[in-house]
C-alpha positions in Angstrom: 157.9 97.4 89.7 155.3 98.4 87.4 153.0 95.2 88.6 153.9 96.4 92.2 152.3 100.1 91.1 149.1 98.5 90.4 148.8 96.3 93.0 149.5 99.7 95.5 147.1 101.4 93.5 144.7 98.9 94.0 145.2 98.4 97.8 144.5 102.5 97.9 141.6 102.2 96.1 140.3 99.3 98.6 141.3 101.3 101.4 139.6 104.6 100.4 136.9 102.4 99.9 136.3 101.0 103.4 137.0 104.5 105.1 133.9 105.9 103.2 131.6 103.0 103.5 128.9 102.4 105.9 130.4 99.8 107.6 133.4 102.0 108.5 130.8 105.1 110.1 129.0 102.2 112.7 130.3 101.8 116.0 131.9 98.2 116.3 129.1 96.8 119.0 126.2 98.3 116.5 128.0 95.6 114.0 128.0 93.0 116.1 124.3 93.4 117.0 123.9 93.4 113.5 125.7 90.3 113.0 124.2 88.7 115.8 120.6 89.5 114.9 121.3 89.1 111.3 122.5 85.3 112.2 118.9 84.7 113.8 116.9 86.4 111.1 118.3 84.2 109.1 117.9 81.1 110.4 114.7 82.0 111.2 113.9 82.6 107.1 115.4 79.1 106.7 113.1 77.3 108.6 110.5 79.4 107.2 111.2 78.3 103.6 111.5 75.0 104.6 108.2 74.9 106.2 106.6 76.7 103.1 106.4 74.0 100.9 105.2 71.6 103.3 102.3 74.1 104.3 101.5 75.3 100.3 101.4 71.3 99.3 98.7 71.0 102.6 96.6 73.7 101.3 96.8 72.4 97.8 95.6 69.1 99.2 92.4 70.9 100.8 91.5 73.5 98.0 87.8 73.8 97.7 88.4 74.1 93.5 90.5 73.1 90.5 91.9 77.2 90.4 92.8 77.0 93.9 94.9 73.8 93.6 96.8 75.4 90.5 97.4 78.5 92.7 98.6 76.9 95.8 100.9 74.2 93.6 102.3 77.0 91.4 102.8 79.2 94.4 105.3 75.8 95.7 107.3 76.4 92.5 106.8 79.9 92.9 108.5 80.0 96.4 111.2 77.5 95.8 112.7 79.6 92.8 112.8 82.5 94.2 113.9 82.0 98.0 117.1 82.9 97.5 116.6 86.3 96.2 113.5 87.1 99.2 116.3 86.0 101.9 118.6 87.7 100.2 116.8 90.7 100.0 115.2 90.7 103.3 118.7 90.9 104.8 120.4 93.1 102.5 117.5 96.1 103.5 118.1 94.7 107.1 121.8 95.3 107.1 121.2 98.8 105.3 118.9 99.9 108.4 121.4 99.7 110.3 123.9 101.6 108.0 120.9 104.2 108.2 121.7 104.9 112.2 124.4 106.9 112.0 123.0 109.0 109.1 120.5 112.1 109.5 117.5 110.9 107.3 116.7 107.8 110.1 113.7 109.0 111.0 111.8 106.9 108.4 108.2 106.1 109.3 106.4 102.3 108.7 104.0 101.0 106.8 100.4 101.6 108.9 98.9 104.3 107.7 96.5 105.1 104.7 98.8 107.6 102.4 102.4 106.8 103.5 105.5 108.7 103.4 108.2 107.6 100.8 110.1 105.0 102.3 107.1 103.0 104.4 105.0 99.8 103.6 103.0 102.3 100.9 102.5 99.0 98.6 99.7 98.3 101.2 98.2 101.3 100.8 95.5 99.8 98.5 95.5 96.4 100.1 93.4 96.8 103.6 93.6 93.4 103.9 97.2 92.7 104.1 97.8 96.0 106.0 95.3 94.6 108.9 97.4 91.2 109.1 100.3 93.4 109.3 99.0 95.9 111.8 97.7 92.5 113.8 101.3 91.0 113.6 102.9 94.2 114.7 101.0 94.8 117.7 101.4 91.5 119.3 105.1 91.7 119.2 105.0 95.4 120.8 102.4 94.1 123.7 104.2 91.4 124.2 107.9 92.4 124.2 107.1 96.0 125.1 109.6 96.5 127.6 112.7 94.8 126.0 111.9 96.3 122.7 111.9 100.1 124.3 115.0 99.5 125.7 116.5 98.2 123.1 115.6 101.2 121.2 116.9 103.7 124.3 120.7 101.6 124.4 120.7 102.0 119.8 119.4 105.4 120.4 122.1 106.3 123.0 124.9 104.5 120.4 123.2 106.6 117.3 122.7 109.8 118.8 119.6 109.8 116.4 116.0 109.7 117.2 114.5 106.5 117.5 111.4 104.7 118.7 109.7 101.0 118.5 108.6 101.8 114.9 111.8 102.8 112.8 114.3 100.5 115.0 115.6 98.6 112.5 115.1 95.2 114.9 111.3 96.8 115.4 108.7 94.5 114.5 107.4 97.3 111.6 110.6 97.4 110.3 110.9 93.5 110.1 107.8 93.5 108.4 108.8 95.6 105.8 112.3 94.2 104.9 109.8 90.8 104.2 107.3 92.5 102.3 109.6 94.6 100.0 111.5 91.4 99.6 108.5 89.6 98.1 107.1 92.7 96.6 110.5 92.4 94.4 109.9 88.9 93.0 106.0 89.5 92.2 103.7 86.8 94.1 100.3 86.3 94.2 98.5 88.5 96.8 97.1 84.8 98.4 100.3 83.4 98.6 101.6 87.0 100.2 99.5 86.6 103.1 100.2 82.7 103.7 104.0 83.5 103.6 103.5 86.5 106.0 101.3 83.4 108.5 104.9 81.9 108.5 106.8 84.7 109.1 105.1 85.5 112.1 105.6 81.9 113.2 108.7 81.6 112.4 110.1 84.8 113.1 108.1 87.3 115.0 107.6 84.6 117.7 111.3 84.8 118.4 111.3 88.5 118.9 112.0 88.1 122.5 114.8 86.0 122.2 116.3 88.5 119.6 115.9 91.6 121.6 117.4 90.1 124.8 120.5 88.7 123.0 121.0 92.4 121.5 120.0 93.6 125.0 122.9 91.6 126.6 125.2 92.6 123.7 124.5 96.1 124.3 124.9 95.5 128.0 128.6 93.7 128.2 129.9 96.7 126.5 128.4 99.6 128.9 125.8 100.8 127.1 123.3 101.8 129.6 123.7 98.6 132.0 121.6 100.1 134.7 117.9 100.6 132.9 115.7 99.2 134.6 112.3 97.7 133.8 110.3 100.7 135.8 112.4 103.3 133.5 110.3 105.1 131.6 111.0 104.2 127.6 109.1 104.7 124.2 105.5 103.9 124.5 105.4 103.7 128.4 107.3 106.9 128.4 105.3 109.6 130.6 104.5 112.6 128.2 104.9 116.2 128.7 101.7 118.3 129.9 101.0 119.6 126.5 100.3 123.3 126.5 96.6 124.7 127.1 96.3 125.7 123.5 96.5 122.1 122.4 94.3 120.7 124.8 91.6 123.4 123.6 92.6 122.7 120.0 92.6 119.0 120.7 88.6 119.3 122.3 87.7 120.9 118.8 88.9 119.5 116.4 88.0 115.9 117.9 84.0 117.5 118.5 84.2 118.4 114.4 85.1 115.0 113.3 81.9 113.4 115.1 80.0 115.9 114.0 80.9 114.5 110.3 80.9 111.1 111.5 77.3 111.5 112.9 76.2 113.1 109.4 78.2 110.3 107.4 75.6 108.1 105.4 78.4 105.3 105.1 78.1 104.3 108.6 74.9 102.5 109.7 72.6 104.1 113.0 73.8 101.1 114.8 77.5 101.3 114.0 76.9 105.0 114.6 75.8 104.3 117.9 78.3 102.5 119.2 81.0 105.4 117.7 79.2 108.3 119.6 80.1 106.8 123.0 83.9 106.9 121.6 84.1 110.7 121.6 84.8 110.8 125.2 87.8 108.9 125.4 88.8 110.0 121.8 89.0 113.9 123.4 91.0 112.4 126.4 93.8 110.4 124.1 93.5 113.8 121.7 94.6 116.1 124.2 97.6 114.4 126.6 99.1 113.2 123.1 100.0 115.4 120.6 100.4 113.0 118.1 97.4 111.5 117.6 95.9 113.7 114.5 99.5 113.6 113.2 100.6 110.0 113.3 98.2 107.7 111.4 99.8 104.6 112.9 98.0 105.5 116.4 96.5 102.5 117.6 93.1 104.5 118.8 93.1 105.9 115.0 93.2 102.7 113.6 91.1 100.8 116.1 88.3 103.2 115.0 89.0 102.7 111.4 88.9 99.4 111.7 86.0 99.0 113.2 83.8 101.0 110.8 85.7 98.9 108.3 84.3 95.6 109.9 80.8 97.0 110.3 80.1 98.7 106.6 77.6 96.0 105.8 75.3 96.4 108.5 71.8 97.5 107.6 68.3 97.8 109.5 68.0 93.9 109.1 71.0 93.4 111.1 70.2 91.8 114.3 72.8 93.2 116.5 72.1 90.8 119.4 73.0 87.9 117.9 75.6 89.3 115.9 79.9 88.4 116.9 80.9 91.5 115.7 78.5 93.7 117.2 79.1 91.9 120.2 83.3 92.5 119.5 82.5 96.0 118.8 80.3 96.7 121.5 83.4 94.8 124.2 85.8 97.5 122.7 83.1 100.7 123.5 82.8 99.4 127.2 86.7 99.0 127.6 87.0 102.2 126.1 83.9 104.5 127.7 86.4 104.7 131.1 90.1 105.3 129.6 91.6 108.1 130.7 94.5 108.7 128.0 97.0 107.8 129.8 97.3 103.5 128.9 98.7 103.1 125.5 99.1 99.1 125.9 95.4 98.7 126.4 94.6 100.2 123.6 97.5 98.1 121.6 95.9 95.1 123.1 92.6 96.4 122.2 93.0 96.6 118.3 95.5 93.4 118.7 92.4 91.3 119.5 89.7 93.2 117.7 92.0 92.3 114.6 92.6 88.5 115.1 88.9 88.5 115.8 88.2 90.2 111.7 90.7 88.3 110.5 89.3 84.6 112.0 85.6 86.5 110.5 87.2 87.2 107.2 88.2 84.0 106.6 84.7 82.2 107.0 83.0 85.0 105.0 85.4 84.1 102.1 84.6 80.9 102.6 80.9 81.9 102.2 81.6 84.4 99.2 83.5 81.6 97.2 80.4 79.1 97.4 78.3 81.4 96.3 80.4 82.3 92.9 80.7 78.9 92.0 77.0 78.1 92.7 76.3 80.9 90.4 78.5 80.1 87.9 77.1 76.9 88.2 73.7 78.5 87.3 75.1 80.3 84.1 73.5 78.4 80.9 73.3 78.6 77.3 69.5 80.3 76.6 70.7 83.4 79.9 73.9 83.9 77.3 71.7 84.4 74.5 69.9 86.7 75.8 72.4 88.8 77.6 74.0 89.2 73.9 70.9 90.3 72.7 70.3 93.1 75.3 73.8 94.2 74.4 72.8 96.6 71.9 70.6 98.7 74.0 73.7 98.8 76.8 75.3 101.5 74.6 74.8 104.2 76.6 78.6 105.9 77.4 77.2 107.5 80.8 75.5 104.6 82.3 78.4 102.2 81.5 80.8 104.9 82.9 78.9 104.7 86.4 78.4 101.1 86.5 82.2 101.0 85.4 82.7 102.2 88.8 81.7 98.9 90.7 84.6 96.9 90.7 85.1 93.6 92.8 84.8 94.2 96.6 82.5 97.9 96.1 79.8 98.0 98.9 76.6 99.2 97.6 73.6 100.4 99.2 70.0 100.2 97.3 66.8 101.9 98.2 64.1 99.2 98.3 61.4 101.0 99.6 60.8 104.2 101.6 62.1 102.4 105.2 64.8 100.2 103.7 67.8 100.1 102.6 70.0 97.0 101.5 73.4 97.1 101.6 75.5 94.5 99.9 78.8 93.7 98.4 80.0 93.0 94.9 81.3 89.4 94.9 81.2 88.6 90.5 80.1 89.7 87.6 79.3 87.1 84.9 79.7 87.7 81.6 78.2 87.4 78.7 75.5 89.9 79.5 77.1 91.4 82.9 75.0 89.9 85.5 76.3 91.7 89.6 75.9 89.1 92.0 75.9 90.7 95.8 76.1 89.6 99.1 75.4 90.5 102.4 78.3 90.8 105.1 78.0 86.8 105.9 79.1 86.3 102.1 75.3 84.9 101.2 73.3 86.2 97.8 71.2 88.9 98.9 71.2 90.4 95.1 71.2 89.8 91.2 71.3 92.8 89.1 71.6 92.9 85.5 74.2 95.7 84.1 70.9 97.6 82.6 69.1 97.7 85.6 71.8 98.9 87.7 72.7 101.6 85.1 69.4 103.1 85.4 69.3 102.6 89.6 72.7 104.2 89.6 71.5 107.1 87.4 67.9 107.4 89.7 70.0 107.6 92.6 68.3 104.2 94.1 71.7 102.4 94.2 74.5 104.6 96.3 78.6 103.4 96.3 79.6 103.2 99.5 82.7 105.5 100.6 84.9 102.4 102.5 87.9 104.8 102.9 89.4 104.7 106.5 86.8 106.5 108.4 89.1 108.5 110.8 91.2 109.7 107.8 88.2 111.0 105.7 86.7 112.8 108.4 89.5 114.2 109.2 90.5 115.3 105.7 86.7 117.0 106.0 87.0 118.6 108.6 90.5 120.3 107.4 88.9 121.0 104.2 86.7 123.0 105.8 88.2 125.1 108.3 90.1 126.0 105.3 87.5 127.2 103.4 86.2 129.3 106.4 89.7 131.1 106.6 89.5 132.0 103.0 86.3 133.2 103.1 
């Protein structure tokens, strides 16, 4: 009898359990479209580690140097150790999105934007690189499975009674992305690696997003849950808005004519890249003032496309033949799309900053290329009499200031020196070799365009010859500015 206590006990204890868990507050369908998508994820992840090693041991085979081989063949062992715990852990913050839908705190925002909310893709915040890959991924799968996706979203959000849209539904392509990134964050890998593994999760998983979101469609649709929407209903992004209220629009007008004022004063932005801006302000007021979400959501896509594109462009100079240049000409495609919207298309400009961000990322990828020939060529250059004398000149480096200002250009810092009275270079930090901290730059092509010697560019940055540039997203700075400053006029 006293066995038979415990083992009642027990059985109450497992049964209070499963009342209060998540599992027990979900409708039973919103568990089986869990189950359902959670047996495709999965798969999906298999195939994907399976095709890792196979892809890692290619790019090992190809590696353009000794370091890269180690990487790539470490990265192998790397991947195979720890696959478990990255499947593992992508579905375990899958299956608690969905616990998420039937509690009040749902509303959790993605990964996008330059200073995220608790609970988004912040670990990219620093990273512009990876966040551009992502945003790239992302916005293919919502041009190209708009409609299913949206109402997907409507049938959850009908089930949740919660507010939902493309971006925090947990089968959303953000959200995907982020149960994959958080996953690998957790197990520590090489940022290199990072971005080759999230090449095969897009293959191998974002490619199928169709074929997930019309089996939880169908599942959705057996059981009554809104059988009768129809591809012309209005859902998510294709959902008409509300006139907003004259205030806003006038608001809207305002505000957008004060951030180009600061854009057209902003010395980080070159006249032609300037240019090619001012014709955005047009279409910028239009988007501005039919949504009211654009200066509060930094995950809009004509925030980002802008941002993106004086991202691209900070290495122009007067020497820049624009003409002849792919990414003027990219840029310039983008203004002429844009010079006639009226506000009202959201998928154009989705598909807008979908290509303009394959196009970077195919550029990016050659001017590495470029970048990492020239290191090793100067490297190559490094000999025995240059060490001896950079020791030498070591002693008259002392001085605290200057070494805290060149201490500022790190890796990847675009710089912009006064040569004479008409021109100005502009060039990016690509090594510094030491003994004697000689700054090897390049131009936006990734060739040597500059050697400076940490003495020299001590006293330049002290003369104010040599200027940082600010590479901060454009539309977020100026519109921190702007802000700042209507504040200050209130207080005053």
């Amino acid at each position: 009898m006293h066995n038979d206590g415990k083992v009642g006990a027990a059985h109450k204890a497992i049964a209070e359990l499963a009342t209060h868990s998540p599992l027990a507050r979900l409708p039973v369908i919103l568990l089986q479209v869990h189950d359902k998508a959670a047996q495709q994820l999965k798969s999906g992840l298999q195939v994907l580690f399976d095709n890792a090693d196979e892809t890692l041991f290619a790019m090992a085979d190809n590696a353009r140097s000794d370091a890269e081989q180690s990487l790539f063949f470490e990265a192998m062992r790397d991947v195979r150790l720890k696959r478990k715990h990255i499947e593992r852990g992508f579905l375990d913050r899958f299956f608690d999105a969905f616990t998420r839908l039937t509690q009040p705190d749902v509303s959790e925002r993605t990964l996008h934007g330059a200073a995220p909310a608790e609970g988004t893709f912040s670990l990219l915040s620093n990273d512009l690189e990876r966040t551009q890959v992502v945003n790239a991924m992302v916005a293919q799968v919502m041009t190209r499975d708009q409609m299913a996706l949206c109402q997907l979203t409507q049938r959850l959000a009908t089930l949740c009674n919660l507010p939902l849209d493309e971006h925090n539904n947990p089968l959303g392509p953000a959200m995907l992305c982020e149960y994959f990134l958080q996953a690998e964050r957790e197990q520590g890998m090489d940022l290199k690696v990072k971005l080759i593994m999230l090449q095969l999760f897009e293959t191998y998983l974002l490619s199928h997003t169709g074929q997930l979101y019309a089996d939880a469609n169908q599942l959705l649709i057996a059981t009554g849950v809104l059988p009768s929407l129809a591809d012309n209903d209005a859902c998510c992004g294709a959902k008409a808005q509300a006139a907003p209220p004259p205030a806003h629009v006038q608001e809207a007008q305002n505000l957008v004519g004060l951030l180009f004022e600061y854009i057209a004063q902003d010395r980080n932005l070159s006249p032609a890249l300037k240019s090619q801006i001012a014709l955005l302000q047009e279409p910028l007021r239009k988007i501005a003032q039919r949504d009211q979400n654009f200066f509060s959501c930094d995950t809009h896509a004509a925030r980002r496309l802008l941002n993106v594109i004086a991202a691209a462009a900070i290495g122009w100079d007067v020497r820049t033949d624009e003409r002849s240049d792919p990414l003027f000409r990219q840029i310039e495609r983008v203004v002429q799309q844009l010079a006639s919207y009226s506000g009202d298309n959201p998928a154009l400009l989705d598909s807008l900053l979908h290509e303009f961000l394959v196009f970077t990322q195919a550029e990016r990828g050659r001017i590495e290329l470029s970048e990492q020939r020239t290191r090793e060529a100067e490297h190559a250059r490094l000999k025995a009499p240059e060490k001896a004398l950079a020791a030498s000149q070591a002693l008259d480096e002392q001085d605290h200031l200057g070494l805290l200002l060149v201490s500022q250009l790190r890796l990847g810092t675009w710089i912009e020196l006064q040569e004479n009275e008409e021109f100005r270079l502009r060039c990016k930090l690509i090594a510094i070799l030491e003994p004697g901290g000689k700054h090897i730059f390049v131009n936006r092509t990734g060739l040597k365009v500059l050697e400076q010697s940490r003495t020299d560019l001590i006293a330049q940055l002290r003369s104010g010859k040599v200027l940082l540039l600010d590479d901060r997203l454009l539309f977020d700075r100026a519109l921190e500015s702007v802000i700042g400053s209507l504040h200050q006029r209130q207080a005053q």
